[in-house]
DRENLUMPA-373124 format. One record per atom (N, C-alpha, C): x, y, z; residue in three letters. Coordinates in Angstrom, 2 decimals. Example, Ala and Ser with C-alpha at 12.3 -4.5 7.8 and 13.67 -1.06 7.14 Angstrom:
! DRENLUMPA-373124
(node (13.19 -5.69 7.80) ALA),
(node (12.30 -4.50 7.80) ALA),
(node (13.20 -3.30 7.80) ALA),
(node (12.85 -2.25 7.08) SER),
(node (13.67 -1.06 7.14) SER),
(node (12.90 0.03 7.87) SER),
//
This chain:
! DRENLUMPA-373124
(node (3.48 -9.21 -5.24) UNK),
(node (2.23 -8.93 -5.95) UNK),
(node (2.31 -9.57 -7.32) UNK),
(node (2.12 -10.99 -7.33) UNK),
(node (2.08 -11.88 -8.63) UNK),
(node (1.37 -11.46 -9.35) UNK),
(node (-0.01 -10.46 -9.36) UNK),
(node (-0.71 -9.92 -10.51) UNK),
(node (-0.10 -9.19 -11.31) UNK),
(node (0.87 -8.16 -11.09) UNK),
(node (1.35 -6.74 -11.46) UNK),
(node (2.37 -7.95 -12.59) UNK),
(node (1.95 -9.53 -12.46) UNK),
(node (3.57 -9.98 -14.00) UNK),
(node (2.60 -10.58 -14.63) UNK),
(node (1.28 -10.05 -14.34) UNK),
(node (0.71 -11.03 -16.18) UNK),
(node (1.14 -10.81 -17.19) UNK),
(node (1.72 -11.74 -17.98) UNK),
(node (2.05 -11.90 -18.67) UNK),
(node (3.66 -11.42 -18.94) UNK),
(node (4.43 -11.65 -17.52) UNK),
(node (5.51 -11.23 -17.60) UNK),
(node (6.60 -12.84 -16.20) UNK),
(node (6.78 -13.94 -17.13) UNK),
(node (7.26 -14.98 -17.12) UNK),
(node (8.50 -14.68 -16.79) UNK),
(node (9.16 -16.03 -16.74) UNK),
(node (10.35 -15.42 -15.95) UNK),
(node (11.44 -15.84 -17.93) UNK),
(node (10.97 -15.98 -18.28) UNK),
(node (11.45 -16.19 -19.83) UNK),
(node (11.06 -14.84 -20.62) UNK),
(node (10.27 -14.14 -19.89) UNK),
(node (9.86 -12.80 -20.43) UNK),
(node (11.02 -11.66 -21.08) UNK),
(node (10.86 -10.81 -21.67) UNK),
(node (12.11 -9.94 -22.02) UNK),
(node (13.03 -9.71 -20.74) UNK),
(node (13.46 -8.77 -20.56) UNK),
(node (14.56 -8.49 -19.30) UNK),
(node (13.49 -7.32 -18.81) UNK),
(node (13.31 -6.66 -20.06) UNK),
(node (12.54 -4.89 -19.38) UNK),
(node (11.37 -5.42 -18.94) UNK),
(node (10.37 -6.01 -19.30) UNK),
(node (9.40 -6.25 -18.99) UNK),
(node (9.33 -7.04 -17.75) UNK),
(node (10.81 -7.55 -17.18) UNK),
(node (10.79 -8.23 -15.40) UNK),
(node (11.00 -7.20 -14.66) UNK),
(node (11.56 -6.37 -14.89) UNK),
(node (12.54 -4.99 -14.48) UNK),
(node (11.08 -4.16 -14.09) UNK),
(node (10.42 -4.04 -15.53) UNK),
(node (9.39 -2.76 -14.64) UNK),
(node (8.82 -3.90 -13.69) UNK),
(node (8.24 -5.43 -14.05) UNK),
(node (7.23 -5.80 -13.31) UNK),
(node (7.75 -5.56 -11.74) UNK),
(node (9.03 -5.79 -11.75) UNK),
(node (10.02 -6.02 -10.05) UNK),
(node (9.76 -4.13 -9.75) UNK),
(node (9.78 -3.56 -10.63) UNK),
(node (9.97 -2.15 -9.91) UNK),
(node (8.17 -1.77 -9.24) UNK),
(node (7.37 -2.12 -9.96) UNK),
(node (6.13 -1.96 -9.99) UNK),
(node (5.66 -2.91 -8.45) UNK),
(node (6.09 -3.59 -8.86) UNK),
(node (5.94 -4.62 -7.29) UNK),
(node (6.46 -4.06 -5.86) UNK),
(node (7.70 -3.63 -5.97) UNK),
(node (8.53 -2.97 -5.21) UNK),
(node (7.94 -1.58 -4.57) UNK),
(node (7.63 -0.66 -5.39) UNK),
(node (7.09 0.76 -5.11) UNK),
(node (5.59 0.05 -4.13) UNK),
(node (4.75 -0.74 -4.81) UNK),
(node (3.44 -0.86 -4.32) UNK),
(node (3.82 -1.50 -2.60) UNK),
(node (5.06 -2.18 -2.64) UNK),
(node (5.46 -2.82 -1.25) UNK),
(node (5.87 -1.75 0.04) UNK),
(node (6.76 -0.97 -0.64) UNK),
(node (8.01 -0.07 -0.03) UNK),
(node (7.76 1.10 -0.02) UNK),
(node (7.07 1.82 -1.41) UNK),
(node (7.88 3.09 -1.69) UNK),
(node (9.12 3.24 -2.29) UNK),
(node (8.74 4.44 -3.65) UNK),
(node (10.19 4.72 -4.30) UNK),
(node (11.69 5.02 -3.35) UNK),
(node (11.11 5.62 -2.16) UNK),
(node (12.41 6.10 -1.37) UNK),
(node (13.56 4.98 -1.06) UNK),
(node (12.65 4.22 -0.63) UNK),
(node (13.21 2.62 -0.49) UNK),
(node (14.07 1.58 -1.25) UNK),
(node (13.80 1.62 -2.31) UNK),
(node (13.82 1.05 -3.58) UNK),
(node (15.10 1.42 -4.24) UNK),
(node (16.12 0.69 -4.19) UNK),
(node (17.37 0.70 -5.11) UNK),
(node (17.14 -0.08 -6.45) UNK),
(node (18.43 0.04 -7.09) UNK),
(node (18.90 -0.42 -7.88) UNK),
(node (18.87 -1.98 -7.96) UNK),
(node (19.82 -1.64 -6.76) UNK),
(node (20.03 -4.04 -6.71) UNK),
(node (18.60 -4.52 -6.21) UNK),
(node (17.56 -4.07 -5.10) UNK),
(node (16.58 -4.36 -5.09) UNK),
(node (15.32 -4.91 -6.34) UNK),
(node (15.80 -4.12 -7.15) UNK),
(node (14.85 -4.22 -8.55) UNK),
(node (15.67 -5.45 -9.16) UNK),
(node (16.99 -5.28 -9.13) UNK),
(node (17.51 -6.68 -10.03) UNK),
(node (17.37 -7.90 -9.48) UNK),
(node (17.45 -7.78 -8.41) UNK),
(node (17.24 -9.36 -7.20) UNK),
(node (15.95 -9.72 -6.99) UNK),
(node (15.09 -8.74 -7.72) UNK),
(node (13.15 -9.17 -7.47) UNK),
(node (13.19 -9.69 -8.97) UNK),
(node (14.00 -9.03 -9.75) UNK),
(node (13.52 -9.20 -11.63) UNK),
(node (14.74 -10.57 -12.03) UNK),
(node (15.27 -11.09 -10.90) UNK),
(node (16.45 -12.13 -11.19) UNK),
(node (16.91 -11.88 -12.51) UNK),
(node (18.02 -10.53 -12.48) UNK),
(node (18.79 -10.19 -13.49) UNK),
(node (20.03 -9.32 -13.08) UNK),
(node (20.82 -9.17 -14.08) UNK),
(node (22.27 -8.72 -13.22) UNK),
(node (22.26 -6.85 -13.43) UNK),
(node (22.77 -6.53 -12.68) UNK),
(node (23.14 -4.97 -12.71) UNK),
(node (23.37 -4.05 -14.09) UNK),
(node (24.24 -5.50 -14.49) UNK),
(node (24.46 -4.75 -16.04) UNK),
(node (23.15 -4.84 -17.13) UNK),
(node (22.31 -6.04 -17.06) UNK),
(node (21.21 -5.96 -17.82) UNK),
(node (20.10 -5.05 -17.00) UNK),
(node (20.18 -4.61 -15.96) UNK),
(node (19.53 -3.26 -15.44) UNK),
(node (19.99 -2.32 -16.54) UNK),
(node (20.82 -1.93 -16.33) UNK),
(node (21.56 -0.59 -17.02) UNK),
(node (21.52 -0.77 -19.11) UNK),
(node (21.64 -1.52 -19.22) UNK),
(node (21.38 -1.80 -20.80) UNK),
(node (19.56 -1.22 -21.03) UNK),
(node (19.17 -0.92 -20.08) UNK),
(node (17.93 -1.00 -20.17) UNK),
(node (17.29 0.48 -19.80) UNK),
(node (18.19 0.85 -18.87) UNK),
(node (17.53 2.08 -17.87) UNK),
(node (18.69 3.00 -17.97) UNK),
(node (18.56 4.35 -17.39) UNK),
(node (19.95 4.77 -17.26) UNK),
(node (20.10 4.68 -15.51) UNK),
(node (19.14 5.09 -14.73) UNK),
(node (19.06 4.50 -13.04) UNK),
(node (17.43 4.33 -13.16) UNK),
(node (17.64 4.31 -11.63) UNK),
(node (16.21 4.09 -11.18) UNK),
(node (15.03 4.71 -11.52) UNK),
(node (15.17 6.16 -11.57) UNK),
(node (14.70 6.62 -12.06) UNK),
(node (13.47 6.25 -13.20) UNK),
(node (14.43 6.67 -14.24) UNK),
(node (13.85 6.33 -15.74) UNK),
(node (13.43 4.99 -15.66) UNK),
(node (13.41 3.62 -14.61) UNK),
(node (13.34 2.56 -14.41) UNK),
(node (11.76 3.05 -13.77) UNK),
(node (11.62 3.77 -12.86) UNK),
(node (9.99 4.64 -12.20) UNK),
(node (9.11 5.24 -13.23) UNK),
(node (9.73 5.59 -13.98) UNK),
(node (8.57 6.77 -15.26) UNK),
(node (8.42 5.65 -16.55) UNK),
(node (9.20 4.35 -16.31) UNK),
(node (8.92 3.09 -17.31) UNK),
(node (7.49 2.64 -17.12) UNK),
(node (8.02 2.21 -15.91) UNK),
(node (6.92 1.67 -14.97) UNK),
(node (5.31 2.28 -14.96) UNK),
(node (5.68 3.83 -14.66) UNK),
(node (4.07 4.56 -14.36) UNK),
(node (3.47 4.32 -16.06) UNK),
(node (4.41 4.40 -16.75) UNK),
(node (3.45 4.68 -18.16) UNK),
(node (3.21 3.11 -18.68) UNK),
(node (3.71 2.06 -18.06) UNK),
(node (3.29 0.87 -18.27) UNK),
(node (1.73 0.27 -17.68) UNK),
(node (1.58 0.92 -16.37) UNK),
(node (0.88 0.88 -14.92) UNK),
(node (-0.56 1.36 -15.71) UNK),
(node (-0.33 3.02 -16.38) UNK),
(node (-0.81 3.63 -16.50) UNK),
(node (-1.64 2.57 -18.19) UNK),
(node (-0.93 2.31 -18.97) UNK),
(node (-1.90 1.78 -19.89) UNK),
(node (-3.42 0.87 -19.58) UNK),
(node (-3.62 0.09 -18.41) UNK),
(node (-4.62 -0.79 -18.26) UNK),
(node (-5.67 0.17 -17.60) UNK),
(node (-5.73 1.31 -17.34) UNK),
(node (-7.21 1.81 -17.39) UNK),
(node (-7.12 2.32 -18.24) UNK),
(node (-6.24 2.96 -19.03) UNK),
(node (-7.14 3.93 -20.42) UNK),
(node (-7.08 2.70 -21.57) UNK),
(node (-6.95 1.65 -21.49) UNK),
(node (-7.26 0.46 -22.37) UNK),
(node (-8.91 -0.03 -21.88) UNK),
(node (-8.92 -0.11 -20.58) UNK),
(node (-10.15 -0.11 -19.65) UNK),
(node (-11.14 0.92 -20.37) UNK),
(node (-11.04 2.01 -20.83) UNK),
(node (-11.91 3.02 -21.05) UNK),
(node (-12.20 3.04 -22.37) UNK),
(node (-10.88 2.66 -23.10) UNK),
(node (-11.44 2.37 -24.91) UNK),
(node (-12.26 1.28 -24.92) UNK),
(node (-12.36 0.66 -24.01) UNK),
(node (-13.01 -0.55 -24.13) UNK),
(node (-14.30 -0.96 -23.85) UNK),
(node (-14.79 0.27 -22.85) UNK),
(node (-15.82 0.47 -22.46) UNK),
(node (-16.34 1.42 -23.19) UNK),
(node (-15.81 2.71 -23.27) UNK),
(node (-16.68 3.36 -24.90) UNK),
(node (-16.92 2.54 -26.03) UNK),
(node (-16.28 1.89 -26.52) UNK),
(node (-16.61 1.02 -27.87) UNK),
(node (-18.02 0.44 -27.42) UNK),
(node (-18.11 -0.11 -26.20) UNK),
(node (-19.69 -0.77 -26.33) UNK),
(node (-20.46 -0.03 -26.04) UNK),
(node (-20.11 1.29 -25.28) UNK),
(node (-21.46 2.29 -24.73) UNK),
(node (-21.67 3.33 -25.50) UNK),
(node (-20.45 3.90 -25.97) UNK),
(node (-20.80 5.35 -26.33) UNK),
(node (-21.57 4.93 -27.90) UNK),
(node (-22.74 6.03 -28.23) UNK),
(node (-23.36 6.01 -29.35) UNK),
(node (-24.24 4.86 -29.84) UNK),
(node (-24.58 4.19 -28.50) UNK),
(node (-25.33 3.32 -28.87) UNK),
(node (-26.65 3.66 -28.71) UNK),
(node (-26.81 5.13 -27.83) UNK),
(node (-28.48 5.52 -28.21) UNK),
(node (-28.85 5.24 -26.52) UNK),
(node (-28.34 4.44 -25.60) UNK),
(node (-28.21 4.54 -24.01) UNK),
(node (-28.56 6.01 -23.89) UNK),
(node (-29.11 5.96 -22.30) UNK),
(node (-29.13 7.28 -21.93) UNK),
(node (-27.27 7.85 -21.33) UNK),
(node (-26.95 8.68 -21.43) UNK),
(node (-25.71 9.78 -21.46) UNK),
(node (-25.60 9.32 -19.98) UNK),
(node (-26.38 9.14 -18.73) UNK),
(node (-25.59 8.47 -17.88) UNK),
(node (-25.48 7.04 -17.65) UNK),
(node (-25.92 5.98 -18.46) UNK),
(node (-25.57 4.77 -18.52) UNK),
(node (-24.21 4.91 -19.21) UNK),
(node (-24.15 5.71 -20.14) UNK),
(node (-22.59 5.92 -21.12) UNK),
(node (-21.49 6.25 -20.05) UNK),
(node (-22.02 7.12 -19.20) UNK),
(node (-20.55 7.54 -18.49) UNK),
(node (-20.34 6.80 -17.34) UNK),
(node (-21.36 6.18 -17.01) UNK),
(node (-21.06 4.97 -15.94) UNK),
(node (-20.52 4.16 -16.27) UNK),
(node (-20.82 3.53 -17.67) UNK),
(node (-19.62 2.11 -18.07) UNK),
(node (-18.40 2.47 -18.22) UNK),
(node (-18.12 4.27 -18.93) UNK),
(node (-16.65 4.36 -19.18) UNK),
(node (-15.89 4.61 -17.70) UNK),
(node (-15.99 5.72 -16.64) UNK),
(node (-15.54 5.44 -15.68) UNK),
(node (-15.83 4.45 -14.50) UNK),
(node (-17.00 3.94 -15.03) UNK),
(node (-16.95 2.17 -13.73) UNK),
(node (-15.89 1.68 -14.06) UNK),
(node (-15.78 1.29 -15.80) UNK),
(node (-14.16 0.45 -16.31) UNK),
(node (-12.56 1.47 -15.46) UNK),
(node (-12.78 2.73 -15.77) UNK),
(node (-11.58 3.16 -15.41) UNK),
(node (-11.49 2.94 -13.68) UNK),
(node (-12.37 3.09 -12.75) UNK),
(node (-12.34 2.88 -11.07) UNK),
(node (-12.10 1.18 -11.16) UNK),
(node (-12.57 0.56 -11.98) UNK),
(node (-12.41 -0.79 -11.72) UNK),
(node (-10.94 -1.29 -11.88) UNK),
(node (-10.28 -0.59 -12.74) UNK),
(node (-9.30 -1.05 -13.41) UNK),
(node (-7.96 -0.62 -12.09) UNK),
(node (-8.72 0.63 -11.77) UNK),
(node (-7.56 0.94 -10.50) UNK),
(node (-7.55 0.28 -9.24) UNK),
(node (-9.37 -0.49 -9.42) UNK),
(node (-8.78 -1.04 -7.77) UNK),
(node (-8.12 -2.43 -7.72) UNK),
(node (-8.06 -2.96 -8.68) UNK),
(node (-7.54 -4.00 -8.93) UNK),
(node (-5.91 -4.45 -8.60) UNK),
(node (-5.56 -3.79 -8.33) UNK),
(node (-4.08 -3.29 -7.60) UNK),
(node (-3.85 -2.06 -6.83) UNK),
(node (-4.99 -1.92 -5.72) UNK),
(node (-5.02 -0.34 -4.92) UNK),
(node (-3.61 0.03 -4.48) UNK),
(node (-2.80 -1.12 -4.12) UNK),
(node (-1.38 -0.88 -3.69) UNK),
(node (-0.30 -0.25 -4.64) UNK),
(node (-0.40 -0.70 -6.19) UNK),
(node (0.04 0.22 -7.17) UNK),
(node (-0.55 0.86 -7.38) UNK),
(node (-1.58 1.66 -7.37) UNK),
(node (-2.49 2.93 -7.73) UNK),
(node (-2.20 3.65 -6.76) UNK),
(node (-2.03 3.65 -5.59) UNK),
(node (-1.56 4.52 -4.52) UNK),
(node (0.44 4.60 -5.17) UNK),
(node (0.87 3.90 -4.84) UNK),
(node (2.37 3.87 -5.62) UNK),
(node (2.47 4.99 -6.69) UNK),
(node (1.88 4.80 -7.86) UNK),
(node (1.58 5.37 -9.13) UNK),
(node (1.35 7.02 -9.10) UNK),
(node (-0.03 6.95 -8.21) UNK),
(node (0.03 8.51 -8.19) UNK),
(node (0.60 9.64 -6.76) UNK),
(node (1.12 8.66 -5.85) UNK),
(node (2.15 9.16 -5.22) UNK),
(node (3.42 9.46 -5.59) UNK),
(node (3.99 8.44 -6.30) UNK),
(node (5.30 8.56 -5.99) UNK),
(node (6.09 8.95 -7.70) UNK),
(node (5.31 9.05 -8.68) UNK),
(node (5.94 9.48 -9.87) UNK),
(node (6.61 11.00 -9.16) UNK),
(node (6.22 11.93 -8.65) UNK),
(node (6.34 13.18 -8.30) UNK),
(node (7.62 13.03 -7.64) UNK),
(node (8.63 12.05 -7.38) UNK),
(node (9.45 11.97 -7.02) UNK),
(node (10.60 12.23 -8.15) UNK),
(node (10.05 11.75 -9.14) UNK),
(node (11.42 11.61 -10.08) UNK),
(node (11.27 13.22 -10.67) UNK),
(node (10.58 13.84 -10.10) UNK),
(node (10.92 15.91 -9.82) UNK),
(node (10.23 16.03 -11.27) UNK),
(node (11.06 16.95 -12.17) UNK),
(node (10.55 17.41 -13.42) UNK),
(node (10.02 16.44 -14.53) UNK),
(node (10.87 14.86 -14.85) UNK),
(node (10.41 14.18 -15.21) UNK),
(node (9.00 13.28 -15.46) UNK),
(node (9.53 13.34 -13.99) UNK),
(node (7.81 12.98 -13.24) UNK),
(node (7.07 13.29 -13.59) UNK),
(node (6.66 14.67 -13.55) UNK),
(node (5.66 15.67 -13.44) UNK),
(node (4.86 15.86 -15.12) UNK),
(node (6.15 15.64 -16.08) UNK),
(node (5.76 15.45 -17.48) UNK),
(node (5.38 13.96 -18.20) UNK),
(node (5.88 13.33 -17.38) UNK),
(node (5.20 11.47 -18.03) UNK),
(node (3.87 12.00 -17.16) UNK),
(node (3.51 12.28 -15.97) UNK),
(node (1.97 12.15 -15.38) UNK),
(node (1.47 13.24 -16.05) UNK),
(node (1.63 14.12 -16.96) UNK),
(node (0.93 15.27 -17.61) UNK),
(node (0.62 14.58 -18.50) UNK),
(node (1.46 13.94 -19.52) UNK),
(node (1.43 13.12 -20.82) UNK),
(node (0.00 11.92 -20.48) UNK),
(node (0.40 11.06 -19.93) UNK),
(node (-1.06 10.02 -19.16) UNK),
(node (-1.93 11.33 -19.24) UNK),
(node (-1.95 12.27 -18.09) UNK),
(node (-3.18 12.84 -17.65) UNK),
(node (-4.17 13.26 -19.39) UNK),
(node (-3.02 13.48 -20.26) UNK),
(node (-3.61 14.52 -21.76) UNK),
(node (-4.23 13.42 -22.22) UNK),
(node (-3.78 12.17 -22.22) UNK),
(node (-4.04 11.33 -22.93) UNK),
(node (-5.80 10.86 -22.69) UNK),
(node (-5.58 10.47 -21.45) UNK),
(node (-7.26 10.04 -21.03) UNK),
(node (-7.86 11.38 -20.98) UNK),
(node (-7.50 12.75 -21.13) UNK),
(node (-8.27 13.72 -21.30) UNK),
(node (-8.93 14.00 -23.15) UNK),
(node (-7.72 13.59 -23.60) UNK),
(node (-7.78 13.31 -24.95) UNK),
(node (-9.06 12.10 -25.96) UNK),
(node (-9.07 11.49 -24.68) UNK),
(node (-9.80 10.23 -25.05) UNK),
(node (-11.06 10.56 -24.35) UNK),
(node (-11.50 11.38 -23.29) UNK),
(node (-13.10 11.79 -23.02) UNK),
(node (-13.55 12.50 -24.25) UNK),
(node (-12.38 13.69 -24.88) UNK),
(node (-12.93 14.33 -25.76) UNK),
(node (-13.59 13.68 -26.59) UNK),
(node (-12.88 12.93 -27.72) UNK),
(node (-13.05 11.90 -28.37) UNK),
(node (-14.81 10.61 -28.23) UNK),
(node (-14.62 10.83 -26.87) UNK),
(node (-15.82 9.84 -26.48) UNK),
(node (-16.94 10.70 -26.83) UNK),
(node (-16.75 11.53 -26.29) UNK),
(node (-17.72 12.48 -26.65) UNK),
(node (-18.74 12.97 -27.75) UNK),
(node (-17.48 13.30 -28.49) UNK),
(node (-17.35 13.75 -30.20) UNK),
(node (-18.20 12.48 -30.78) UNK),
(node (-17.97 11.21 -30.32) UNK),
(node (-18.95 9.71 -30.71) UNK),
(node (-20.04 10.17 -30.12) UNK),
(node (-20.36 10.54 -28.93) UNK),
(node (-21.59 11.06 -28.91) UNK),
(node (-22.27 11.76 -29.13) UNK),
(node (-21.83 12.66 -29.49) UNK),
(node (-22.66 13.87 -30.70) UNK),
(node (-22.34 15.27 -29.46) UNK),
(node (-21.81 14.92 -28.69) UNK),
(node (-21.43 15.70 -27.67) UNK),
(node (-20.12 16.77 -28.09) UNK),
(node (-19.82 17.80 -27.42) UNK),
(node (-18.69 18.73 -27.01) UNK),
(node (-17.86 18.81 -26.41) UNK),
(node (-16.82 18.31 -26.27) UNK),
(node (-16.30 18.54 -24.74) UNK),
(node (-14.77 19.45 -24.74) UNK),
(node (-14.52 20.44 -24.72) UNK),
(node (-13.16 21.05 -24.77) UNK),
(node (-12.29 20.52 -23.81) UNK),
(node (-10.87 20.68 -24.75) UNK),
(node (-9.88 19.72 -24.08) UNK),
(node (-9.68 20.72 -22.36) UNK),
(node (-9.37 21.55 -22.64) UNK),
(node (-9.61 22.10 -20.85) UNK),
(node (-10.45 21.58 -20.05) UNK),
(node (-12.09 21.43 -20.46) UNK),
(node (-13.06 21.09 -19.21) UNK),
(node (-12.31 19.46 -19.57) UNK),
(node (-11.86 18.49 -20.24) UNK),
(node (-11.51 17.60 -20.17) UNK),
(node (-10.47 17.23 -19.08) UNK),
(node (-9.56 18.01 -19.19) UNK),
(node (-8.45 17.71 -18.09) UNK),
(node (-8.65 18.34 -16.61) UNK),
(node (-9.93 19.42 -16.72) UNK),
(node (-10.75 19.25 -15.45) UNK),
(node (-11.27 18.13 -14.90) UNK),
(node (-12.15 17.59 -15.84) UNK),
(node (-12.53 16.49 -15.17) UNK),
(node (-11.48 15.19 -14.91) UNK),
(node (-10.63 15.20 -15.95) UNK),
(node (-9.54 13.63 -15.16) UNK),
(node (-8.56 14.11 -14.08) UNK),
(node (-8.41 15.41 -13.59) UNK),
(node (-7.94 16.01 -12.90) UNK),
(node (-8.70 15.90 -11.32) UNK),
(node (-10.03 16.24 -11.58) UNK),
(node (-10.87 15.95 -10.26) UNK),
(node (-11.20 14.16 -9.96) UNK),
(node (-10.86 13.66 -10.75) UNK),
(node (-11.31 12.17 -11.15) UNK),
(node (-10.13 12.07 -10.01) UNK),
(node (-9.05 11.74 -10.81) UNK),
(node (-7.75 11.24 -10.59) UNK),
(node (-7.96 11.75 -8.53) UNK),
(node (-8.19 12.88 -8.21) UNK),
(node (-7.84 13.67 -6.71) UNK),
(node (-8.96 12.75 -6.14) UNK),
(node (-10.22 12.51 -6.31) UNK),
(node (-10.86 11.46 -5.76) UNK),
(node (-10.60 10.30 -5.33) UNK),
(node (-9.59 9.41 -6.68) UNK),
(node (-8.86 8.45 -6.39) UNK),
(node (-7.54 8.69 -5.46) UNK),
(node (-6.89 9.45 -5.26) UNK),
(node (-6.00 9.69 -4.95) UNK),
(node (-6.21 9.43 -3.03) UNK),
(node (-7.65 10.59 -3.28) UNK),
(node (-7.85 10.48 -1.20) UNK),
(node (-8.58 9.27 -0.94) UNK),
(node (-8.74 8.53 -1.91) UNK),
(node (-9.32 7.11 -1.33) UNK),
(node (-8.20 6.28 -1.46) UNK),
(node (-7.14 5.95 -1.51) UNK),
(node (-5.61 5.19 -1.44) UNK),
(node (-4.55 5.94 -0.69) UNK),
(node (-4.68 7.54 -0.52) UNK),
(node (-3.31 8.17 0.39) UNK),
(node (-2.92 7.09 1.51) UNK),
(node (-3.89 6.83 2.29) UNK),
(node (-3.68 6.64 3.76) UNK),
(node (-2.28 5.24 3.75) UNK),
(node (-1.44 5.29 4.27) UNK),
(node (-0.53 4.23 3.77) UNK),
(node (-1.32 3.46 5.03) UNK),
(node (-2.10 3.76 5.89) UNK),
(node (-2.76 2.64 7.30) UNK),
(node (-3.91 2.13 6.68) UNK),
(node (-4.35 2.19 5.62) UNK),
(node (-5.57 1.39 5.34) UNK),
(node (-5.04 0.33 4.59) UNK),
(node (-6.01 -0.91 4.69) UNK),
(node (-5.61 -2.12 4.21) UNK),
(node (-6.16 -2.08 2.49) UNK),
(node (-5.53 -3.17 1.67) UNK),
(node (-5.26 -3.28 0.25) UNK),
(node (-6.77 -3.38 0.04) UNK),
(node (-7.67 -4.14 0.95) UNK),
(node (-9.23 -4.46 0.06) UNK),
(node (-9.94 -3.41 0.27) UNK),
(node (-9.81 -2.41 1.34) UNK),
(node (-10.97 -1.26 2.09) UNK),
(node (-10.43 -0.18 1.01) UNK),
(node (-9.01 -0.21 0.65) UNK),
(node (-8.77 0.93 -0.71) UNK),
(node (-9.29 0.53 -2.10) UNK),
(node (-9.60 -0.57 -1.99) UNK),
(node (-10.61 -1.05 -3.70) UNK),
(node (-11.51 -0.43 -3.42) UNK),
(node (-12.62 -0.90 -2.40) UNK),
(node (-13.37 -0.52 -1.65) UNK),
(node (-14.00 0.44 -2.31) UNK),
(node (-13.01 1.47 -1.66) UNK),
(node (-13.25 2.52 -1.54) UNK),
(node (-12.94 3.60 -2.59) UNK),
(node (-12.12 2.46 -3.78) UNK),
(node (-12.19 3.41 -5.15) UNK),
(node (-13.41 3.18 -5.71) UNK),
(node (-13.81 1.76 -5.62) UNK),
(node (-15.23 1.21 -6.28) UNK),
(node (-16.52 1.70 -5.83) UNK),
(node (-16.43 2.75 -4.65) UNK),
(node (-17.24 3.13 -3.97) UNK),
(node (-17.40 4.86 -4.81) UNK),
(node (-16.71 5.45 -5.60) UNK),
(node (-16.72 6.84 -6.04) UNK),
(node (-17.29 6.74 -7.42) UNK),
(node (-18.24 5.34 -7.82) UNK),
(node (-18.66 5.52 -8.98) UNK),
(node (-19.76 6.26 -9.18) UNK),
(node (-20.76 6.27 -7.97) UNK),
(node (-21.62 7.33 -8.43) UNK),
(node (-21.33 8.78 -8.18) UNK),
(node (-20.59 9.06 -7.57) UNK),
(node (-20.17 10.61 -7.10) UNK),
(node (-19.06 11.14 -9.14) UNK),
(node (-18.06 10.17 -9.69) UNK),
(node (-17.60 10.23 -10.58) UNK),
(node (-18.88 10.55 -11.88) UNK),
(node (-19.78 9.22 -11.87) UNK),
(node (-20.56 9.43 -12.54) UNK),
(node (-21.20 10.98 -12.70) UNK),
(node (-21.50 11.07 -12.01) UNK),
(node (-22.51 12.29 -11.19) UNK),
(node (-21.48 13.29 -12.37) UNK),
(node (-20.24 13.20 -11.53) UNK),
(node (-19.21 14.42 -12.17) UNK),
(node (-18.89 14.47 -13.65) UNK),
(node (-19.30 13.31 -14.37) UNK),
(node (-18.97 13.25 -15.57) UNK),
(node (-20.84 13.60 -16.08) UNK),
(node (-21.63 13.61 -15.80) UNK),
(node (-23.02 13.82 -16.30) UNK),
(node (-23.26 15.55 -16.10) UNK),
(node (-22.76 16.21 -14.94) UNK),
(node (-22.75 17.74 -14.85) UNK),
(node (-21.48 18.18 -16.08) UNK),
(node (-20.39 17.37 -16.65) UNK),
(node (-19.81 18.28 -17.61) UNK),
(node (-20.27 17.58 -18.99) UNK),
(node (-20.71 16.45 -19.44) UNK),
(node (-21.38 16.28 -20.45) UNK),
(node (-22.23 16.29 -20.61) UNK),
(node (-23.36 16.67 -20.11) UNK),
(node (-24.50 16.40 -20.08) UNK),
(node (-25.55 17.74 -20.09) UNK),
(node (-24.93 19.09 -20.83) UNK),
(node (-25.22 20.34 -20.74) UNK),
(node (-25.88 20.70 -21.56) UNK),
//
């Protein structure tokens, strides 16, 4: 998956081949799959510049998700800056910010299925890098909001990226569906998302 190394050359740092090879790897295989030497023989680097870097695989997986994880909530600052508070109606606003965030995921459905499957592997860790992401883009509706002259408490916030995220989630589980019918079919939950973001801001 040559997309998942923009901007990651083979002259690139060491970490930045390392997550791209791990990121590639999970979207191929699955974490279960996925060693150590696997990641160094995709990132053409030696065991020991693995380990200068990571302590195992692991922490090499929760690199990765929070790397993965930056290009939709960059997707979403990016799309509030031109929508929110410009005087649009409140559902043209929430259609550009989560069209950007569904767009941004289907663009690699094979790591977006990876991503929010398989962090839950690395057990307690896991569970707190995907809380941290989850606060963050919950953090950032609030915020959007607040530009709009709107309310939004951080609870109903992490309701909604919570129901967001489970939408995306049952449109990529199936490991038998093919890579374009799971874009598809994330790009396909923008008006049902929309919808969901206009019943909690829109009160």
């Amino acid at each position: 998956m040559a997309a998942i190394r923009t901007g990651t050359s083979p002259g690139s740092d060491h970490r930045d081949r390392l997550i791209a090879a791990m990121g590639e790897l999970l979207a191929e295989q699955g974490y279960a799959s996925v060693t150590v030497t696997d990641v160094v023989a995709r990132a053409r680097v030696s065991k020991r510049t693995f380990y200068q870097h990571f302590a195992d695989r692991e922490e090499c997986l929760l690199a990765t998700y929070r790397v993965v994880a930056e290009a939709p909530l960059h997707r979403i600052a990016e799309a509030a800056a031109s929508t929110v508070g410009t005087g649009r109606p409140v559902r043209e606003e929430i259609a550009g910010v989560t069209g950007a965030y569904l767009a941004a995921m289907a663009e690699h459905p094979l790591l977006t299925r990876a991503m929010l499957t398989e962090v839950g592997s690395a057990g307690p860790a896991g569970l707190a890098v995907r809380r941290e992401v989850m606060r963050r883009f919950a953090d950032g509706l609030v915020a959007l909001a607040a530009a709009g002259g709107r309310e939004l408490s951080g609870g109903v916030a992490q309701a909604l990226v919570g129901g967001i995220n489970e939408l995306v989630l049952e449109a990529v589980e199936s490991p038998d569906v093919p890579a374009e019918a799971m874009a598809g079919a994330i790009l396909a939950l923008g008006d049902t998302v929309t919808e969901l973001g206009v019943a909690v801001l829109d009160r």
